[in-house]
N, C-alpha and C positions, 0 to 999 in steps of 0.2 A: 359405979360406972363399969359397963364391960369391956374388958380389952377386947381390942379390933381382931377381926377374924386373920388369921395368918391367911400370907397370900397363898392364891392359887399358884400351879406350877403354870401355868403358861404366863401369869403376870414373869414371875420368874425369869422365862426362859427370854418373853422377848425385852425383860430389862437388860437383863445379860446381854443378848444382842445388837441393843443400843447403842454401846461402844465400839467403838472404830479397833482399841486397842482388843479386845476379846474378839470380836469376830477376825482380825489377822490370826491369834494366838489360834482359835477355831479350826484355819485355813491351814495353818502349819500344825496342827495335830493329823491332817486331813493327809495326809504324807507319810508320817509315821509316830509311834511314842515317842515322850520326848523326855529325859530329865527336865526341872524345874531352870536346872542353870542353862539348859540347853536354851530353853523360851526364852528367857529374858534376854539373850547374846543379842538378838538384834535392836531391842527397844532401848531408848537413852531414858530410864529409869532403874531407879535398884532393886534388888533380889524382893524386896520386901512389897513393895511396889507393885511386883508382880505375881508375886503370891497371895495377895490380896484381889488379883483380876481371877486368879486362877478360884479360888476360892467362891466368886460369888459363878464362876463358871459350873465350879462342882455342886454349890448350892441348887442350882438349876437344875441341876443332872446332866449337865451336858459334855461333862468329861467326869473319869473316875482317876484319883492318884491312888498311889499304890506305891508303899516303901520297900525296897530294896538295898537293906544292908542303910548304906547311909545316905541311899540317893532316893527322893520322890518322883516316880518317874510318872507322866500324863499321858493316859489315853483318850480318845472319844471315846461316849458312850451313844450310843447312834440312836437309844429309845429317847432320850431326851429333844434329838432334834428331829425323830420323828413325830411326837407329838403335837408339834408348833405345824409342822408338815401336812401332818389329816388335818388340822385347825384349817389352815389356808388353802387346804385342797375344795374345801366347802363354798370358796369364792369363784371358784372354777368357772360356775357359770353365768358371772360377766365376762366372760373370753370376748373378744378383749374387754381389759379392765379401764372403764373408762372412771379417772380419779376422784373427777365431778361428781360422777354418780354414788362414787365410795365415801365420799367424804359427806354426801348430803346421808346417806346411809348411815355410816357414822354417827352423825351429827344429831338424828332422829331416836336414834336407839339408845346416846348419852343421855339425850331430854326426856325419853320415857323412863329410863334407870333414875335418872332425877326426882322424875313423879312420883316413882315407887316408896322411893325411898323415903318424901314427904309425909 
């Protein structure tokens, strides 16, 4: 049996983005670096908790840590969330995006990847 293909980066990136807790932590990277203990100050979880968001964040690519003595400090990495960026820049022209029409789009293109795959 072959093991499954590792994901793609955009699978990645927009998992990563699925959480409500990562995209805040996202937003407040969006401001400045940050220690690890600095992130977590606001969320009602532990250190651990959060390093484990941070982690599938950095999996992504969408932040780089970087030690400091004895502190892991977080930046953005701004190639990661531009590549989700040109991804969706290519929907552009449904301007406007009408959801119906995305999701029959969608919808079309799973059931042919399905065929394929057949």
């Amino acid at each position: 049996m072959t093991p499954p293909a590792p994901p793609d980066r955009l699978d990645l990136i927009f998992a990563a983005l699925a959480d409500p807790t990562r995209r805040r932590v996202l937003s407040m990277l969006l401001e400045d670096d940050m220690a690890v203990s600095d992130v977590a100050e606001p969320f009602q979880m532990s250190l651990a908790a959060i390093s484990k968001h941070l982690a599938v964040l950095a999996a992504a690519g969408l932040i780089r840590q970087e030690r400091r003595g004895r502190i892991t400090w977080c930046k953005l990495d701004p190639d990661g969330m531009r590549r989700a960026s040109v991804w969706m820049q290519g929907f552009g022209q449904f301007d406007p995006v009408d959801l119906d029409d995305f999701e029959r789009f969608l919808d079309v293109q799973l059931r042919s990847d399905d065929d394929q795959d057949a």
